[in-house]
PDB file of N, CA, C and O in Angstrom:
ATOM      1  N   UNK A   1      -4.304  -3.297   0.270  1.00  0.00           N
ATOM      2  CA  UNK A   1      -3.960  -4.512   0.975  1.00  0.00           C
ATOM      3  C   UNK A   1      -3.227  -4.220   2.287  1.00  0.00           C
ATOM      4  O   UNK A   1      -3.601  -4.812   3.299  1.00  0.00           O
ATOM      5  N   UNK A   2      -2.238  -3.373   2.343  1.00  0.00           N
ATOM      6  CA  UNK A   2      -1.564  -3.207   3.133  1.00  0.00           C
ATOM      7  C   UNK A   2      -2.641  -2.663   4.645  1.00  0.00           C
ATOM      8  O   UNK A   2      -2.364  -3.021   5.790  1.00  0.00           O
ATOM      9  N   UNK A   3      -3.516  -2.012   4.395  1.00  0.00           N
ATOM     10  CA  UNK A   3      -4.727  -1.400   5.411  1.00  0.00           C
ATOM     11  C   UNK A   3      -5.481  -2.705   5.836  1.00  0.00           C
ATOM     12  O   UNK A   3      -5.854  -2.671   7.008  1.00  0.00           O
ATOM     13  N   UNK A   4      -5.814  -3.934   5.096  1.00  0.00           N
ATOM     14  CA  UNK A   4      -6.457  -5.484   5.298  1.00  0.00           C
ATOM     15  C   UNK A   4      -5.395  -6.013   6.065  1.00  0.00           C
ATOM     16  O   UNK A   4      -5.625  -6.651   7.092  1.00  0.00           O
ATOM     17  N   UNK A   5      -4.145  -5.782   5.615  1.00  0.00           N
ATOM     18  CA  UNK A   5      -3.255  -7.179   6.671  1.00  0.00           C
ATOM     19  C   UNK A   5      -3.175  -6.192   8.371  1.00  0.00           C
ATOM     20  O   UNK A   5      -3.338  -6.688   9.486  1.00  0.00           O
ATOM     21  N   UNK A   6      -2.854  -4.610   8.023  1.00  0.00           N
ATOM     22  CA  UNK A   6      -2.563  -4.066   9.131  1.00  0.00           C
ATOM     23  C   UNK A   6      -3.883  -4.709  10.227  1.00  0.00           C
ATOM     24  O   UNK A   6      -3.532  -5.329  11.230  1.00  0.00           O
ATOM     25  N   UNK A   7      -5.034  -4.550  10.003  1.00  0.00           N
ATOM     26  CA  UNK A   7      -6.184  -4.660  10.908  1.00  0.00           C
ATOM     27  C   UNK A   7      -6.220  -6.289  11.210  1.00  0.00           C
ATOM     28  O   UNK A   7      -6.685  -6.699  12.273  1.00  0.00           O
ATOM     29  N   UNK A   8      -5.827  -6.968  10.451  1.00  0.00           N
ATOM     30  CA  UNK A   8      -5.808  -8.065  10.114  1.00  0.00           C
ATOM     31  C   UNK A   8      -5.270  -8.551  11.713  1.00  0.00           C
ATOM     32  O   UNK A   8      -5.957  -9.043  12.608  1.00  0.00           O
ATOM     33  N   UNK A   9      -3.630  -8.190  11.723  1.00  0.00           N
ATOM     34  CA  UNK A   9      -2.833  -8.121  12.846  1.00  0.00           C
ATOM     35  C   UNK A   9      -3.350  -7.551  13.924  1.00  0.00           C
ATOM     36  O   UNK A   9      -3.811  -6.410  13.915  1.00  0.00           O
ATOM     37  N   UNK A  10      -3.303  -8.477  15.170  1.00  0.00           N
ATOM     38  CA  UNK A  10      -4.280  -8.026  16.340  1.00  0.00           C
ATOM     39  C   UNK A  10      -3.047  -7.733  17.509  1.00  0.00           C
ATOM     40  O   UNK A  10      -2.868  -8.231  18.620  1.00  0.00           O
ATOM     41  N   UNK A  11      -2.134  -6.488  16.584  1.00  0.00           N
ATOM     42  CA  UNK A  11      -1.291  -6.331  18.097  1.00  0.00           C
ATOM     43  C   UNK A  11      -0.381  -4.910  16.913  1.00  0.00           C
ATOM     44  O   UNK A  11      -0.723  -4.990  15.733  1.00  0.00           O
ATOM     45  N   UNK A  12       0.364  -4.084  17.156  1.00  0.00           N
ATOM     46  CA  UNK A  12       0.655  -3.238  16.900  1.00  0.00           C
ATOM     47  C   UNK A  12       2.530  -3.448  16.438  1.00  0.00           C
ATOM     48  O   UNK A  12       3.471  -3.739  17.175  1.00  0.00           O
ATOM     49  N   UNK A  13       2.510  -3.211  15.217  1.00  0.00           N
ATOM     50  CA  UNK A  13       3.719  -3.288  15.048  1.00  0.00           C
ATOM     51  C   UNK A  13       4.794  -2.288  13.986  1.00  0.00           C
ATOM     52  O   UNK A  13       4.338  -1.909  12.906  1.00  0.00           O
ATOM     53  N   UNK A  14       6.144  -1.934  14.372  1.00  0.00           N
ATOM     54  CA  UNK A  14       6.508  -0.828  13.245  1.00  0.00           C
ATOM     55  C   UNK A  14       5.429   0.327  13.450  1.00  0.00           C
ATOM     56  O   UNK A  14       4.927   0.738  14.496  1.00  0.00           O
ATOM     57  N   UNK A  15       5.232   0.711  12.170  1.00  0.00           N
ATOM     58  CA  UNK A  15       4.431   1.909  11.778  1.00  0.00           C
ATOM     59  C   UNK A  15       2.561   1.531  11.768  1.00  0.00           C
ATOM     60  O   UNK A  15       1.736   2.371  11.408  1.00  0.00           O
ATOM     61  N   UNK A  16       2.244   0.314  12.173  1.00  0.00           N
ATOM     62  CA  UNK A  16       1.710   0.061  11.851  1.00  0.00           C
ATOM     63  C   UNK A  16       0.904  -0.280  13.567  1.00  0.00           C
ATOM     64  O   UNK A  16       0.673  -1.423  13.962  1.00  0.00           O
ATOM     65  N   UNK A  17       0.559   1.100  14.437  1.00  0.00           N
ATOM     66  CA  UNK A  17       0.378   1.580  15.488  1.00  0.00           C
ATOM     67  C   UNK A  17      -1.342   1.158  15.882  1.00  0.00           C
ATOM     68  O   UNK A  17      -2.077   2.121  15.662  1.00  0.00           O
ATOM     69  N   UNK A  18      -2.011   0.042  16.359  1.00  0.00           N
ATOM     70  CA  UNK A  18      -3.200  -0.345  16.883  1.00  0.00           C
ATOM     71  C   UNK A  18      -3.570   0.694  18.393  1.00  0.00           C
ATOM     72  O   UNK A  18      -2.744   0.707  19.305  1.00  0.00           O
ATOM     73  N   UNK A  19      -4.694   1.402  18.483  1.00  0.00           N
ATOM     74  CA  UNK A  19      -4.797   1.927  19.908  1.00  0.00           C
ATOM     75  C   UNK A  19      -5.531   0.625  20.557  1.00  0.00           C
ATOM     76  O   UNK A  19      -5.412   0.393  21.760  1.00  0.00           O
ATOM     77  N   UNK A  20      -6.336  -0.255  19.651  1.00  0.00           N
ATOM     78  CA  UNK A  20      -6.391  -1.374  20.403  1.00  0.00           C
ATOM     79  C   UNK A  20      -5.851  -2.295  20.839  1.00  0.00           C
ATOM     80  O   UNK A  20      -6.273  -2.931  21.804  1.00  0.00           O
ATOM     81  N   UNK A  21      -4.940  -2.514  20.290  1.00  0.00           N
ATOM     82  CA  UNK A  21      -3.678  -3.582  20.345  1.00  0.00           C
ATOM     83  C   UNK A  21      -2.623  -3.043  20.418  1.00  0.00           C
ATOM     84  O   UNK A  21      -1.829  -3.052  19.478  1.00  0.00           O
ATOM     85  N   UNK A  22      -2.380  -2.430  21.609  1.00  0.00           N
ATOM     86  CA  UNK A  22      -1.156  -1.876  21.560  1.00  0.00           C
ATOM     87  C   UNK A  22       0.376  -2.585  21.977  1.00  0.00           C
ATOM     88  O   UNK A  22       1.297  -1.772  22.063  1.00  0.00           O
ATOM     89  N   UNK A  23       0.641  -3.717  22.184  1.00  0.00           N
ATOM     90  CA  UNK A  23       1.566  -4.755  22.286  1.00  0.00           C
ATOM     91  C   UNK A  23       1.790  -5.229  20.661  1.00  0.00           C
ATOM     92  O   UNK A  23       1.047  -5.431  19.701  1.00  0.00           O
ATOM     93  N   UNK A  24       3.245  -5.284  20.925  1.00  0.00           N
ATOM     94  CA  UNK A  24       3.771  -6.123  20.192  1.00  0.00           C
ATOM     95  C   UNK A  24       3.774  -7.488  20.506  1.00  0.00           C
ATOM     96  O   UNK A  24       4.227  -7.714  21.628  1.00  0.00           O
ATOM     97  N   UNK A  25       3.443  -8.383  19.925  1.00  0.00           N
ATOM     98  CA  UNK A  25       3.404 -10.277  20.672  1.00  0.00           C
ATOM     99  C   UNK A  25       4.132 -10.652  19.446  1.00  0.00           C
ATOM    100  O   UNK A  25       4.078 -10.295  18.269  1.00  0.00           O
ATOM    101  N   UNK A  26       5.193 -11.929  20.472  1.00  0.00           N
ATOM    102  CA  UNK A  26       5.846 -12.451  19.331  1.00  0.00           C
ATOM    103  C   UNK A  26       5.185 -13.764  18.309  1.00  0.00           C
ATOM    104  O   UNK A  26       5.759 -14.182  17.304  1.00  0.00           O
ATOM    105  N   UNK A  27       3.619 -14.371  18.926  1.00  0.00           N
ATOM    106  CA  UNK A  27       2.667 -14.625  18.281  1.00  0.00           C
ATOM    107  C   UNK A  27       2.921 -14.133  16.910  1.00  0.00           C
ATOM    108  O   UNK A  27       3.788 -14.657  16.210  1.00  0.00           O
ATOM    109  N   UNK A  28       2.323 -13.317  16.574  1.00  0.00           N
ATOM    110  CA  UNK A  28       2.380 -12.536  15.264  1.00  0.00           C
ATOM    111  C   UNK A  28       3.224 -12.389  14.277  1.00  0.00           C
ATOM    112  O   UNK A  28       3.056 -11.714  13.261  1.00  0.00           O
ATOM    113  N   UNK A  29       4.157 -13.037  14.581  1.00  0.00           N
ATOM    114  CA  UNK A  29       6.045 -12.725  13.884  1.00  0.00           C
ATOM    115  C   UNK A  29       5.142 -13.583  12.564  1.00  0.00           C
ATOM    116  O   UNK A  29       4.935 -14.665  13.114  1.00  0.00           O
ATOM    117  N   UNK A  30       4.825 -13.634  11.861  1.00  0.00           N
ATOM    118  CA  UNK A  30       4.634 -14.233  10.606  1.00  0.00           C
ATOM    119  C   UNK A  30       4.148 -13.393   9.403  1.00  0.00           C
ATOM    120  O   UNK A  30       3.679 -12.263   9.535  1.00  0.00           O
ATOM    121  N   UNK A  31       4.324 -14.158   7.977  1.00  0.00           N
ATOM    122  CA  UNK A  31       3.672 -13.374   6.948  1.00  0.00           C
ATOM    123  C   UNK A  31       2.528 -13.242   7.073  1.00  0.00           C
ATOM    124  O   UNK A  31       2.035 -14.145   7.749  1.00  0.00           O
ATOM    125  N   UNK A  32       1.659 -12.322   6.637  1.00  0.00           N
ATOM    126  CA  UNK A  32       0.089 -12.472   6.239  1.00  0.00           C
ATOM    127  C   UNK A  32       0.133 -12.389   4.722  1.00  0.00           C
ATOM    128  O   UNK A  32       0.656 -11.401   4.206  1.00  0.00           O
ATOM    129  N   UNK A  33      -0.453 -13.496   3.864  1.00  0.00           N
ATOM    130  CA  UNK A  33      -0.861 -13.735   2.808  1.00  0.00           C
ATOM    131  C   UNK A  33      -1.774 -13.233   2.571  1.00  0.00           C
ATOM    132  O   UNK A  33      -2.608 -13.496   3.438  1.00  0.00           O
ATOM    133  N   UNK A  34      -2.369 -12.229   1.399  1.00  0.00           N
ATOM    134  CA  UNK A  34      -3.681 -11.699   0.884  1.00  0.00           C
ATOM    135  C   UNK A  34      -3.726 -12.750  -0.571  1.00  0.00           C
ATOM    136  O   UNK A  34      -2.792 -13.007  -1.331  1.00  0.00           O
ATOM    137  N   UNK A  35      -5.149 -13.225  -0.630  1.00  0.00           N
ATOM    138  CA  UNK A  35      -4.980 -13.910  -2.018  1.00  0.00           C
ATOM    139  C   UNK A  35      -6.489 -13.449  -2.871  1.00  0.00           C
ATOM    140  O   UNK A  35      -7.461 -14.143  -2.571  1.00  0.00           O
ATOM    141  N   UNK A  36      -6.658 -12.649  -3.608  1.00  0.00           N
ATOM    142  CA  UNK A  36      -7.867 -12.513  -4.003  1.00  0.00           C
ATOM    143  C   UNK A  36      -8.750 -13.725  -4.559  1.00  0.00           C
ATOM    144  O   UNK A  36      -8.321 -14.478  -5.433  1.00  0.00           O
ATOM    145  N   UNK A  37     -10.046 -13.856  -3.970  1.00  0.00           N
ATOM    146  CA  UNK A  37     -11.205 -14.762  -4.698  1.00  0.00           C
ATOM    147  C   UNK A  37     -12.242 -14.281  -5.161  1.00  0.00           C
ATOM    148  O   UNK A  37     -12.457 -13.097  -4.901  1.00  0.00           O
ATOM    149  N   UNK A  38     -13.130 -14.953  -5.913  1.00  0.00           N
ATOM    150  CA  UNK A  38     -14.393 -14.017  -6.377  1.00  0.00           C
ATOM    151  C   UNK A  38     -15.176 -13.580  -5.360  1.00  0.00           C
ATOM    152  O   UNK A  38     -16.008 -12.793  -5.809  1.00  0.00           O
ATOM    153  N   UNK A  39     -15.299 -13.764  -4.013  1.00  0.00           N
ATOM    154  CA  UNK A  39     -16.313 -13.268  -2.922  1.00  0.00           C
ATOM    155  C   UNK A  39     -15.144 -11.987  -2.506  1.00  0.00           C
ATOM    156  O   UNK A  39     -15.737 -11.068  -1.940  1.00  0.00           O
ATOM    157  N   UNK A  40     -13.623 -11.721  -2.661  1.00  0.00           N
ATOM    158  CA  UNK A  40     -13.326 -11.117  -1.901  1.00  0.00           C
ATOM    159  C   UNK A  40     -11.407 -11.662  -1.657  1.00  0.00           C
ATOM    160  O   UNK A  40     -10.645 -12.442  -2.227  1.00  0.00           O
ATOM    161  N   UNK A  41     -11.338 -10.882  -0.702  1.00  0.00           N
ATOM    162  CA  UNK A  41      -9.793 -11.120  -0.202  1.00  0.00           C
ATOM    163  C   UNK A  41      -9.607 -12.338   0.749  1.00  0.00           C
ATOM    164  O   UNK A  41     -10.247 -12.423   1.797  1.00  0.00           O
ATOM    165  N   UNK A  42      -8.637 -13.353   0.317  1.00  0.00           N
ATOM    166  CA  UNK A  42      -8.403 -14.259   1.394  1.00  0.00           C
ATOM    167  C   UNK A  42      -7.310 -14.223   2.035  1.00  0.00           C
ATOM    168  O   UNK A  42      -6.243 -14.373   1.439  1.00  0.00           O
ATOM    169  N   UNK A  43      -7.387 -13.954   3.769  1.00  0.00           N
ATOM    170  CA  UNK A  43      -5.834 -13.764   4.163  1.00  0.00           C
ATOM    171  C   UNK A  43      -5.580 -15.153   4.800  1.00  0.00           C
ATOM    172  O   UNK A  43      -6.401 -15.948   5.257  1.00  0.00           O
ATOM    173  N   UNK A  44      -4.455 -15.227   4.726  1.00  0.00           N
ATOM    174  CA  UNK A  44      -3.744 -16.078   5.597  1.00  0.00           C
ATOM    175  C   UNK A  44      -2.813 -16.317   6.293  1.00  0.00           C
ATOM    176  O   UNK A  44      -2.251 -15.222   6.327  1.00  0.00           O
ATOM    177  N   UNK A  45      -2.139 -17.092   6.983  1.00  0.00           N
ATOM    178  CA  UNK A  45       0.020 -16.948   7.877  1.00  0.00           C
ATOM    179  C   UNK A  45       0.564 -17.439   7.558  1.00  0.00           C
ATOM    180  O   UNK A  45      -0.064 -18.474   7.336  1.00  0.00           O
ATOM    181  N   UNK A  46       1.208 -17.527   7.363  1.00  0.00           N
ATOM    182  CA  UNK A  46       2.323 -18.555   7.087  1.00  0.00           C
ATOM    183  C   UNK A  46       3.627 -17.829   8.370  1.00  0.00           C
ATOM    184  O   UNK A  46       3.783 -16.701   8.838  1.00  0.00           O
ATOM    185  N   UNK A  47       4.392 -19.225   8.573  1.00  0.00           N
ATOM    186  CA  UNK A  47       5.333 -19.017   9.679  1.00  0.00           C
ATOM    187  C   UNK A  47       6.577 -18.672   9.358  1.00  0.00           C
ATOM    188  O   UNK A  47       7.163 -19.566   8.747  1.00  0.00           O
ATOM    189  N   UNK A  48       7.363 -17.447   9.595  1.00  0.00           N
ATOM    190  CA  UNK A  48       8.749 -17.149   8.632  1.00  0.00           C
ATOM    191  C   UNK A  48       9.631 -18.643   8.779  1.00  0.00           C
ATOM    192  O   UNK A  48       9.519 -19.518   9.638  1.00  0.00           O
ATOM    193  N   UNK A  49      10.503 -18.565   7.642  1.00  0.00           N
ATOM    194  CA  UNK A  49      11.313 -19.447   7.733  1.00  0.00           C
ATOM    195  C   UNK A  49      12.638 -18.973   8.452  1.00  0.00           C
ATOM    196  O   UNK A  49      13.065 -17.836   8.256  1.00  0.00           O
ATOM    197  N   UNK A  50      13.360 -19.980   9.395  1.00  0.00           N
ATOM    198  CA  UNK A  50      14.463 -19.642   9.641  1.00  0.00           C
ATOM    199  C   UNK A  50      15.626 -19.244   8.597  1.00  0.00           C
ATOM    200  O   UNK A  50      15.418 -19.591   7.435  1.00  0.00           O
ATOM    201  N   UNK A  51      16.616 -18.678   8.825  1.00  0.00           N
ATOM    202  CA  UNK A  51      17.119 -18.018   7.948  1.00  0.00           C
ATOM    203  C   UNK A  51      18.739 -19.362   8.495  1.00  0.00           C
ATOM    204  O   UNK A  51      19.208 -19.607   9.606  1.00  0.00           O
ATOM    205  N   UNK A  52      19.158 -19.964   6.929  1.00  0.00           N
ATOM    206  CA  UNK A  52      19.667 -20.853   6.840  1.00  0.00           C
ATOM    207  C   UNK A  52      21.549 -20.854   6.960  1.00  0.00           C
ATOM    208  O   UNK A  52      22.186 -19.815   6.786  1.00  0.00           O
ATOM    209  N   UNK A  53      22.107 -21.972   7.226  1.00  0.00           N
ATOM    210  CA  UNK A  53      23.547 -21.650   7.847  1.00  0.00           C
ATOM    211  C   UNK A  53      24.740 -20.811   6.486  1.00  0.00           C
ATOM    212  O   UNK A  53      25.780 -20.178   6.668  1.00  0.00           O
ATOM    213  N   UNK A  54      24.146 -21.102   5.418  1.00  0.00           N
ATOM    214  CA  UNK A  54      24.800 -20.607   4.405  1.00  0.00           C
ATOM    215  C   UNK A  54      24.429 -18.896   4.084  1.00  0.00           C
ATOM    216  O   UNK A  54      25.157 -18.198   3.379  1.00  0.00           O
ATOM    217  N   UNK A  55      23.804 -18.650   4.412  1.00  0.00           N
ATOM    218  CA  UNK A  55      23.309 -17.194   4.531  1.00  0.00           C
ATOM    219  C   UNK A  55      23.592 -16.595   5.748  1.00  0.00           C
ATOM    220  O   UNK A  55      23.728 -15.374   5.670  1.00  0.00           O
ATOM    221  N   UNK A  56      23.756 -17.216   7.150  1.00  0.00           N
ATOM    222  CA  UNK A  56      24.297 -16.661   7.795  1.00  0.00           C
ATOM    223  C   UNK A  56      25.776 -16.638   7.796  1.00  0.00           C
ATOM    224  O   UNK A  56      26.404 -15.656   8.193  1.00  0.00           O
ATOM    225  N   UNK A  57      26.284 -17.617   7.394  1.00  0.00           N
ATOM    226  CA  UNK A  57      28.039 -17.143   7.158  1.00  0.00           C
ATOM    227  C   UNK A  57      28.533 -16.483   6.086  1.00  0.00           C
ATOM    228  O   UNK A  57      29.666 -16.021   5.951  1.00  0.00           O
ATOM    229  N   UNK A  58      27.214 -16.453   4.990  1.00  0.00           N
ATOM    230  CA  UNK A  58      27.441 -15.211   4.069  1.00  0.00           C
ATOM    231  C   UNK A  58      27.360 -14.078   4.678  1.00  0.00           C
ATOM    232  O   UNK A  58      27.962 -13.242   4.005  1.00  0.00           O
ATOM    233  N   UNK A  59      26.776 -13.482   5.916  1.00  0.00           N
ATOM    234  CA  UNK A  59      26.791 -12.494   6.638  1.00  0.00           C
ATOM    235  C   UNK A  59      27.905 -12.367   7.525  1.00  0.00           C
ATOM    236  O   UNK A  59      28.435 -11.273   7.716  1.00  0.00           O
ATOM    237  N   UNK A  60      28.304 -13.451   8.096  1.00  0.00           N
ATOM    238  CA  UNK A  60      29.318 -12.984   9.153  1.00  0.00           C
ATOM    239  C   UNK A  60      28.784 -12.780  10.512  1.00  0.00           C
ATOM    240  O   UNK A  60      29.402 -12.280  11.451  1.00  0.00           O
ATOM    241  N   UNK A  61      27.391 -13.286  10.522  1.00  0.00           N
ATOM    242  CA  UNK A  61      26.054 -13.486  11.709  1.00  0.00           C
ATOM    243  C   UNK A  61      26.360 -14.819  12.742  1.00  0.00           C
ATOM    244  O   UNK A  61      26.255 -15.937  12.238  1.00  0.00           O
ATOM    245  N   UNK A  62      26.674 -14.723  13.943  1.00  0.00           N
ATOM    246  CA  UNK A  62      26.022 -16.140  14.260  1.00  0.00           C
ATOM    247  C   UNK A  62      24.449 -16.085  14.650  1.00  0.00           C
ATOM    248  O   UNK A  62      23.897 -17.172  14.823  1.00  0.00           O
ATOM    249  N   UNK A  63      23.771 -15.030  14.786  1.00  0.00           N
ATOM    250  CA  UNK A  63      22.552 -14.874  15.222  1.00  0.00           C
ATOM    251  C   UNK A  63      21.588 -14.057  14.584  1.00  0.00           C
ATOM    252  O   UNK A  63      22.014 -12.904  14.536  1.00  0.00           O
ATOM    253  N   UNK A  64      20.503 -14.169  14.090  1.00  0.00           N
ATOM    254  CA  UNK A  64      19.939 -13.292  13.090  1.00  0.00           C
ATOM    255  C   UNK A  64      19.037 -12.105  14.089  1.00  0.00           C
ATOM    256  O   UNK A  64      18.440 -12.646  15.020  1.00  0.00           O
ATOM    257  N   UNK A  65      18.900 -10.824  14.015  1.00  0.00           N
ATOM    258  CA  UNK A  65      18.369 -10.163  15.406  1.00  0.00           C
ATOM    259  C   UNK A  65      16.738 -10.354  14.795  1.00  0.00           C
ATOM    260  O   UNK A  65      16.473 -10.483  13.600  1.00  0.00           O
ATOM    261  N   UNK A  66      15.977 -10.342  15.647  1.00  0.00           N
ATOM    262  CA  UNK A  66      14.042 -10.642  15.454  1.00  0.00           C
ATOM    263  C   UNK A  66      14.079  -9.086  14.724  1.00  0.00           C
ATOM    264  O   UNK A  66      13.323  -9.293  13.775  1.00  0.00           O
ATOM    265  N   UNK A  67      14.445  -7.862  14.620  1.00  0.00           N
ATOM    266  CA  UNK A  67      14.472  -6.985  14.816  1.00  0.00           C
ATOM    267  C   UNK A  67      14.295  -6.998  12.788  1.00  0.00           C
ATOM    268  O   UNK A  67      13.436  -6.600  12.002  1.00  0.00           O
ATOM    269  N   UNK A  68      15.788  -7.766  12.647  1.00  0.00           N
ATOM    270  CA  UNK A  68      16.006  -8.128  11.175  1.00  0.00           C
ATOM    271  C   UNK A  68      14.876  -8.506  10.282  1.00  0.00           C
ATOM    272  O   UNK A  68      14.575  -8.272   9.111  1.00  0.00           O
ATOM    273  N   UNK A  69      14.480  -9.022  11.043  1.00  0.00           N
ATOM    274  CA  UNK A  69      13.440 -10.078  10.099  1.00  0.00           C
ATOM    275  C   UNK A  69      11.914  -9.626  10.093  1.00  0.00           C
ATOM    276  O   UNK A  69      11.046 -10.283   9.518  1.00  0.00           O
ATOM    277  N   UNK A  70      11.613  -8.198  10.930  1.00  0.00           N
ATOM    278  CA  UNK A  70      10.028  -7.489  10.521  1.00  0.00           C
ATOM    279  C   UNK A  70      10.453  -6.753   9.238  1.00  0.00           C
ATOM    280  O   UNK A  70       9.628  -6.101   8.598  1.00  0.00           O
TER     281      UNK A  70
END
C-alpha cells in the first residue's frame, strides 16, 4: 500500500522522493485512504483535521508547525 499511495501523490514528499514530481505542494497536505474492493484498491483524501484548542494547550503550542503534522 504504502508504494499505491506514494505514486498516488503527484509531488514528492519526506522519503518518499518523485523524479517526476519533484515539489513539495501544499495541495497534497492530506490523508490518502486505501480501501480494498473486489476489482481492486480504492484510494481516496480526505483533508487533515485541524488540531483542536484543548490539545494545543495540552502542548504548550500556540501554533502547530505543517512540519508536525506529515
Amino acid at each position: 500500500m504504502t508504494q499505491t499511495t506514494a505514486l498516488f501523490r503527484k509531488e514528492s514528499r519526506g522519503a518518499h522522493y518523485r523524479k517526476d514530481f519533484k515539489e513539495t505542494l501544499s495541495s497534497w497536505k492530506k490523508n490518502i485512504i486505501c480501501m480494498p474492493t473486489k476489482n481492486g484498491i480504492k484510494i481516496t483524501t480526505k483533508s487533515i483535521a485541524p488540531v483542536n484548542k484543548e490539545i494545543k494547550r495540552y502542548l504548550k503550542i500556540k501554533q502547530v508547525k505543517a512540519h508536525l503534522l506529515e
